[in-house]
C-alpha positions as CSV (number, residue, x, y, z in Angstrom):
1,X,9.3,-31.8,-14.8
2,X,12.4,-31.2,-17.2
3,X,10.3,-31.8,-20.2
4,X,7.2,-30.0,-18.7
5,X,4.9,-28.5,-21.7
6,X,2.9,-25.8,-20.3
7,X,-0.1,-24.2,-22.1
8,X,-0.6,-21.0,-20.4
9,X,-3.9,-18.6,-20.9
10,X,-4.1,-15.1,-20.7
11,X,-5.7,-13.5,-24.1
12,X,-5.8,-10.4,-23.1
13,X,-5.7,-7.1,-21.8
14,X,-2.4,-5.2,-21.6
15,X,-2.7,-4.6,-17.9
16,X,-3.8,-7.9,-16.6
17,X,-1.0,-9.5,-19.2
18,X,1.7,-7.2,-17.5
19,X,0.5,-8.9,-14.1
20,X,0.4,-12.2,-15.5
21,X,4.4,-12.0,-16.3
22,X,6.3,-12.5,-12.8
23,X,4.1,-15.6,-12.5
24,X,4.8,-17.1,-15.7
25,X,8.2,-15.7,-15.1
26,X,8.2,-17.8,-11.5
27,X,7.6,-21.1,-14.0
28,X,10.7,-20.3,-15.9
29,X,12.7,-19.8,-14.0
30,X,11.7,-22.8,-11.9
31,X,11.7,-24.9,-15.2
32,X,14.2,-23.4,-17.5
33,X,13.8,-26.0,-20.2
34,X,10.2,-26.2,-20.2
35,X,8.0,-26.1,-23.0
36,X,5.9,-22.6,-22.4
37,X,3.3,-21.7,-25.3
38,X,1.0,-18.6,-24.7
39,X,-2.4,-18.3,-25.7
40,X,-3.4,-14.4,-26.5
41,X,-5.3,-12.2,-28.5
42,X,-3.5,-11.0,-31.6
43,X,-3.4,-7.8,-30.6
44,X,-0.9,-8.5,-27.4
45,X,1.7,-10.9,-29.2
46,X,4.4,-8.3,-29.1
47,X,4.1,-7.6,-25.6
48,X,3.8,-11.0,-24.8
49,X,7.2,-11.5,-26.4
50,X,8.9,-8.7,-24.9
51,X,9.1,-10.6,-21.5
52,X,10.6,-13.5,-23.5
53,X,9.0,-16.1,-21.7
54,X,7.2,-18.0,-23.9
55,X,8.5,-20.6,-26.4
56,X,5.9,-20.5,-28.4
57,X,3.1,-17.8,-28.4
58,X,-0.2,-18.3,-30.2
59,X,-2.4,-15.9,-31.2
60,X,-6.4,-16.1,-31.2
61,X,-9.4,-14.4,-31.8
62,X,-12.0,-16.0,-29.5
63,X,-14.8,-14.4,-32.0
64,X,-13.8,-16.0,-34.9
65,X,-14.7,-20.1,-35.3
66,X,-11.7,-20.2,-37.8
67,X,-9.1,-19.3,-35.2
68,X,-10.7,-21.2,-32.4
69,X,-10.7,-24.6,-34.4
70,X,-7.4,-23.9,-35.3
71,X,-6.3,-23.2,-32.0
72,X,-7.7,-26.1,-30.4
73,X,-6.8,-29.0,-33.1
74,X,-2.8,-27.5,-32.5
75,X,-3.6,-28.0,-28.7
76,X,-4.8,-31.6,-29.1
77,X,-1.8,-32.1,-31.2
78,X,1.3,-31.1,-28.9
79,X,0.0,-33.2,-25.8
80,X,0.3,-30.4,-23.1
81,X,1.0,-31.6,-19.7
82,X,-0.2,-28.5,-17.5
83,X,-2.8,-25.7,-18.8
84,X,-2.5,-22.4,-16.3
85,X,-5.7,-20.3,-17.0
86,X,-4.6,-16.8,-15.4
87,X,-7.4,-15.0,-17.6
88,X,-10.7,-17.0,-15.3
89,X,-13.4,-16.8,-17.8
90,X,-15.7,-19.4,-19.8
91,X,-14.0,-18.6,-22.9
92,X,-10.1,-18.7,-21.8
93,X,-11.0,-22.0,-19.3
94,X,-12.7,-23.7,-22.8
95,X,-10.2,-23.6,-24.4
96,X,-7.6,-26.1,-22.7
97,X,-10.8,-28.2,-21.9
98,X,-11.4,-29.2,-25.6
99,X,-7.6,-29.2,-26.6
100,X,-7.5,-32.2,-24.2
101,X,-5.3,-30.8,-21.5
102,X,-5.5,-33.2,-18.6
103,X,-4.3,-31.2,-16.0
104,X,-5.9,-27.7,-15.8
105,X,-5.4,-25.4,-13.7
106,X,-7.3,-22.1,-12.4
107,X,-8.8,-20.0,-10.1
108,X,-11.3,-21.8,-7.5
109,X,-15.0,-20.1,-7.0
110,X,-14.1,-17.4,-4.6
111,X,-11.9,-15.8,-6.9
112,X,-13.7,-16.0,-10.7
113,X,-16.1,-13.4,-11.4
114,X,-18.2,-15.8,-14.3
115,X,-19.9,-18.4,-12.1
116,X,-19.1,-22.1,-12.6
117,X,-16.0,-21.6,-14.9
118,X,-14.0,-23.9,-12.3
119,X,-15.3,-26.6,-13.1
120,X,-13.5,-27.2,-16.0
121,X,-10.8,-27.3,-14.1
122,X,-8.8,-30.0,-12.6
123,X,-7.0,-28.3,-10.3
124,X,-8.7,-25.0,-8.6
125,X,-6.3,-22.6,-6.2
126,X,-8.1,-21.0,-3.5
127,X,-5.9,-17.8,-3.5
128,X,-4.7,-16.2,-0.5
129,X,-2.6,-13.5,-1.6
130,X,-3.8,-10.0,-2.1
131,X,-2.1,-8.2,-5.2
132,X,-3.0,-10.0,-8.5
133,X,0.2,-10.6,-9.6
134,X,0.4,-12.7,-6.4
135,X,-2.5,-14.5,-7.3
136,X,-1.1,-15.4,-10.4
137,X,1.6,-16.7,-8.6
138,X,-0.4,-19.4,-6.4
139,X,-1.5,-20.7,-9.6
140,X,2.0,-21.3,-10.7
141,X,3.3,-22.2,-7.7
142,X,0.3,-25.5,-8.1
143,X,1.6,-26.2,-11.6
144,X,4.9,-26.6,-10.3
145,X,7.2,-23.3,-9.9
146,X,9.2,-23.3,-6.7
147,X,8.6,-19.4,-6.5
148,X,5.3,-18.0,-7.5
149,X,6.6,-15.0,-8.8
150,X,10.1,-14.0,-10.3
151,X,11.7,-11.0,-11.5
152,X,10.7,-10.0,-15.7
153,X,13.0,-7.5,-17.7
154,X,11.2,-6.2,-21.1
155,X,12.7,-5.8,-23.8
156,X,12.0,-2.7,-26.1
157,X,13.4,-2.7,-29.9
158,X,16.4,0.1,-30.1
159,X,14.8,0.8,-33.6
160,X,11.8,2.3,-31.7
161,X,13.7,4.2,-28.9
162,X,15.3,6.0,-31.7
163,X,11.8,6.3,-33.6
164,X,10.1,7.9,-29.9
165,X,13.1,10.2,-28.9
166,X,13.8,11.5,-32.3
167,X,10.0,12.4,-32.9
168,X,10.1,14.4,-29.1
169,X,13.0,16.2,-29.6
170,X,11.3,17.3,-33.2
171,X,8.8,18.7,-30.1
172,X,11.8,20.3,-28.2
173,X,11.2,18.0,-25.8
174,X,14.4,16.1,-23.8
175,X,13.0,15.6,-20.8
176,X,9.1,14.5,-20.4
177,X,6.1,13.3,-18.1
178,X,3.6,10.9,-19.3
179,X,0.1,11.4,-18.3
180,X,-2.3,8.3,-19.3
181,X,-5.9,9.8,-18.6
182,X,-8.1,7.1,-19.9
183,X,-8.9,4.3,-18.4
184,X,-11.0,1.7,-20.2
185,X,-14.1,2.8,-17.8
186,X,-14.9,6.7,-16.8
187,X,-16.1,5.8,-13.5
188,X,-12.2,5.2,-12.2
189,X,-11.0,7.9,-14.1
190,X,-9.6,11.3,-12.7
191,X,-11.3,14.3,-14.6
192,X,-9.7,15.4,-17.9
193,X,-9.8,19.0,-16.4
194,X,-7.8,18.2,-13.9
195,X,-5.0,16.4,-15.8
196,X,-4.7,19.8,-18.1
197,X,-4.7,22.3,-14.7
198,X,-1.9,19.3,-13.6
199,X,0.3,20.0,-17.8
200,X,-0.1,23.8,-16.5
201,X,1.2,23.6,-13.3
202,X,4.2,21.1,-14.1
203,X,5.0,23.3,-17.5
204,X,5.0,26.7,-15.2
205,X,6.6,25.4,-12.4
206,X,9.2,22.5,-13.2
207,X,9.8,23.8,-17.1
208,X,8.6,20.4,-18.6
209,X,6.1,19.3,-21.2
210,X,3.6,16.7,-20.9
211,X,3.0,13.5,-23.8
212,X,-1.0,12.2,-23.3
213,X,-0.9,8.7,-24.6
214,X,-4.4,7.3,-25.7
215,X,-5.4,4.9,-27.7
216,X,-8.5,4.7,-30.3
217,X,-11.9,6.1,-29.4
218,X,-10.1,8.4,-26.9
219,X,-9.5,11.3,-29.0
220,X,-12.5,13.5,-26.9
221,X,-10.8,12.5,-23.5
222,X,-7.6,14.1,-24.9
223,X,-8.9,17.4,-26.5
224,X,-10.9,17.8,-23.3
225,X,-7.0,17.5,-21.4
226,X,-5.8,20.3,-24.2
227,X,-8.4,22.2,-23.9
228,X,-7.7,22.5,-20.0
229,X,-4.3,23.0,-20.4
230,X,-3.6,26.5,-20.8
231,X,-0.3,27.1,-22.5
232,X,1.2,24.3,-21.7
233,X,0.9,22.3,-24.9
234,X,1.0,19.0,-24.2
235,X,1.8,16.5,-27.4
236,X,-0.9,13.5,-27.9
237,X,0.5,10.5,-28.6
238,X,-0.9,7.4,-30.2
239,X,1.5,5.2,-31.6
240,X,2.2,1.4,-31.8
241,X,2.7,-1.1,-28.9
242,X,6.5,-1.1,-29.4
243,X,6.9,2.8,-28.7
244,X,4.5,3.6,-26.7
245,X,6.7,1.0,-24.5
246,X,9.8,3.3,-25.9
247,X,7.7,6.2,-24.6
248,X,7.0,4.7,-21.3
249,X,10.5,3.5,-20.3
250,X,12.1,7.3,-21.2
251,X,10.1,9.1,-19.2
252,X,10.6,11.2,-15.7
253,X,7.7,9.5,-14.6
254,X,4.0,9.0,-15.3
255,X,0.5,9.8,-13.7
256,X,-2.8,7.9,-14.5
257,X,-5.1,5.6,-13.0
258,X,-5.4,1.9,-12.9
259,X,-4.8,1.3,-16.7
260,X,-2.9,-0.9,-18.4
261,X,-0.2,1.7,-20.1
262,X,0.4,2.4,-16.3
263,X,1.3,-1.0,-15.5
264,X,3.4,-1.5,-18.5
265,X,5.8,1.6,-17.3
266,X,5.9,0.5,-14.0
267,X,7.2,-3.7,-15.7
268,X,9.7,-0.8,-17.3
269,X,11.1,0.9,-14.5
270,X,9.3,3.9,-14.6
271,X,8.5,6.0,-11.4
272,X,4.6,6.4,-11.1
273,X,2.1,8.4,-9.7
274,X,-1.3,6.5,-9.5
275,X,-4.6,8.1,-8.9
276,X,-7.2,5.5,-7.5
277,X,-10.8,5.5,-6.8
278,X,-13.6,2.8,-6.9
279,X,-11.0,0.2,-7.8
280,X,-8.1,-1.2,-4.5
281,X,-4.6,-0.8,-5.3
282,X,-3.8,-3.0,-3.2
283,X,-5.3,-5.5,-5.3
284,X,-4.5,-3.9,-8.8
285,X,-2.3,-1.4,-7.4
286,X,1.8,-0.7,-9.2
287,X,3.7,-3.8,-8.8
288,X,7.3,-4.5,-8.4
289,X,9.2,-7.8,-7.4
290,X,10.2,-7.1,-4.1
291,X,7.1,-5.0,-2.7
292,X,3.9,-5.7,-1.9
293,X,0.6,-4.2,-0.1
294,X,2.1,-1.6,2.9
295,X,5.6,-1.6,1.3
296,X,5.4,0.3,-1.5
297,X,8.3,1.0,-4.0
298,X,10.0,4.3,-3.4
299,X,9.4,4.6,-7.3
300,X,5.4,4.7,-6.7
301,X,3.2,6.9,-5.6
302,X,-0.4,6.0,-4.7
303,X,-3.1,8.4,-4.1
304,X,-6.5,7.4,-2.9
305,X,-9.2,8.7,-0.9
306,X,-9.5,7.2,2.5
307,X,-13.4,7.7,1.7
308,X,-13.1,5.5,-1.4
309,X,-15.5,2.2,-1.4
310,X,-13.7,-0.2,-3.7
311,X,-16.1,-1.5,-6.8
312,X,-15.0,-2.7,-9.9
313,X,-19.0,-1.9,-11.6
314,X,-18.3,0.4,-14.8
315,X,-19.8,3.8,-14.8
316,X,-19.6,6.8,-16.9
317,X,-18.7,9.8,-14.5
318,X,-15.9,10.0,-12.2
319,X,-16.3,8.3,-9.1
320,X,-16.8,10.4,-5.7
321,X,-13.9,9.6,-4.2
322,X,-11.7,10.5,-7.3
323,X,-13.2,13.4,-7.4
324,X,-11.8,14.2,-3.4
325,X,-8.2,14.1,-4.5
326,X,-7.2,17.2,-6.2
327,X,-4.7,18.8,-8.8
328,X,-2.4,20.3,-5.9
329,X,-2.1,17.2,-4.4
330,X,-0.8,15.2,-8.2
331,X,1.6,18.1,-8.7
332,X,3.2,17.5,-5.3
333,X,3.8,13.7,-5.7
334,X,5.4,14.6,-9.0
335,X,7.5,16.8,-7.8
336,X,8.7,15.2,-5.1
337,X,9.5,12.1,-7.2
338,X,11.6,14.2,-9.7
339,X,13.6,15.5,-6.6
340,X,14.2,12.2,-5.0
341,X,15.7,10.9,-8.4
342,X,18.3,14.3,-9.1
């Protein structure tokens, strides 16, 4: 297995990449010398090489027939021996299939959401592990790893530290809390007028100011925060991959929901307060080497309602049992995680 060449899929998004890294992280450090390429959308390549895992990382766009000829003609070309799909769907399973990758492994039926993707598989894992980071693990532990999982340290450029902390303290701002409030679907998304009464209550009672990260299209979400926020003043913040990962990694700590800039502070060391409703966290919950479902990381807080049903079907209002867990409730699990770390 020395000269192993592994074609691993996972195109996309940032969460679900971010719980795809101990895994592929479990292969090298199993297989130090392998051959790892990565198979993503262009739009995650620097995060995928922040973990520094892959030798090779190719990017494609899955709508284009440019890139996926492309794509597929290199695959044939470099004679893979293993193809990990982490990603489970039609188009990330295809794509090892017609590059000719004998062994292919993925999900079996009980875990993929599209039907009959497994069967372009080879090799199917019938998981048994609960987080999805651990599930991601079986499937290297069949290709090969001696551990499923292993520890991944992400690297952020200096360049855009300096960029992040020179632009805050521009704000007056040393000392921060991130709140993320979207969340990709409404339904498992606490209310944007609670996350401003929350930049109130932590700006009157523990003298610091809150940054709102959001990304495109979520411009209402955050004015809807602002406009809830009193006198707090919050500072939105939308910038590139590389500082919002500068942002993440400087903070006290940050409070959102199952989203993917969530999970990228926790891969970076950042205490977190999560705040779950139709979707189970101890499934998709903050993950760090070391802890898993029941033994939660000192450095996490989750906060669910023990009414919640778990769903993952998208809706456009909060769901009920987001809705039971209120502001009070957020502002005490952030202050008690800025008082375990003075």
């Amino acid at each position: 297995m020395s000269e192993a060449r592994f074609l691993v899929v996972r195109l996309g998004s940032l969460g679900d990449i971010v719980h795809t890294f101990p895994a592929v992280a479990g292969l090298r450090e199993s297989l130090p010398n392998a051959e790892i390429a990565w198979l993503t959308h262009p739009r995650w390549k620097e995060l995928v090489d922040s973990s520094e895992l892959a030798t090779d990382i190719w990017e494609i766009d899955t709508r284009s027939y440019r890139s996926l000829r492309e794509i597929i003609g290199r695959t044939r070309k470099r004679h893979f021996t293993i193809a990990i799909d982490y990603q489970g769907l039609w188009k990330s399973a295809a794509l090892p299939f017609f590059g000719d990758v004998s062994r292919r492994v993925g999900f079996s039926s009980q875990t993929i959401r599209e039907f009959g993707v497994p069967i372009l598989y080879t090799d199917r894992v019938r998981i048994t592990k609960i987080h999805i980071a651990d599930q991601n693990g079986e499937l290297s532990l069949c290709a090969g790893a001696r551990n499923g999982v292993a520890p991944v340290a992400l690297a952020v450029p200096s360049i855009q530290e300096v960029f992040v902390l020179q632009l805050l303290r521009g704000f007056g701002i040393e000392k921060y809390i991130v709140l993320s409030p979207a969340g990709g679907w409404r339904s498992k998304c606490w209310p944007a007028d609670r996350y401003g009464a929350l930049c109130d209550k932590i700006r009157d009672t523990l003298g610091m100011r809150c940054v709102l990260n959001h990304g495109p299209g979520e411009e209402d979400l955050v004015s809807a925060v602002k406009a809830a926020s009193g006198q707090a003043d919050p500072i939105a913040y939308n910038g590139s991959l590389g500082q919002l990962m500068a942002l993440l990694r400087n903070a006290v700590c940050i409070v959102g929901g199952d989203t993917g800039p969530l999970h990228l502070a926790v891969a970076l060391g950042t205490p977190a307060i999560t705040i779950f409703g139709p979707t189970d966290p101890a499934r998709n919950g903050p993950y760090r080497m070391g802890n898993h479902p029941g033994n939660a990381s000192p450095l996490d807080t989750v906060l669910r309602s023990p009414h919640a049903l778990t769903t993952y079907k998208r809706g456009e209002q909060p769901a009920p049992s987001i809705l039971e867990i209120d502001v009070d409730t957020v502002f005490d699990a952030v202050r008690r995680q800025i008082e375990v770390r003075r």
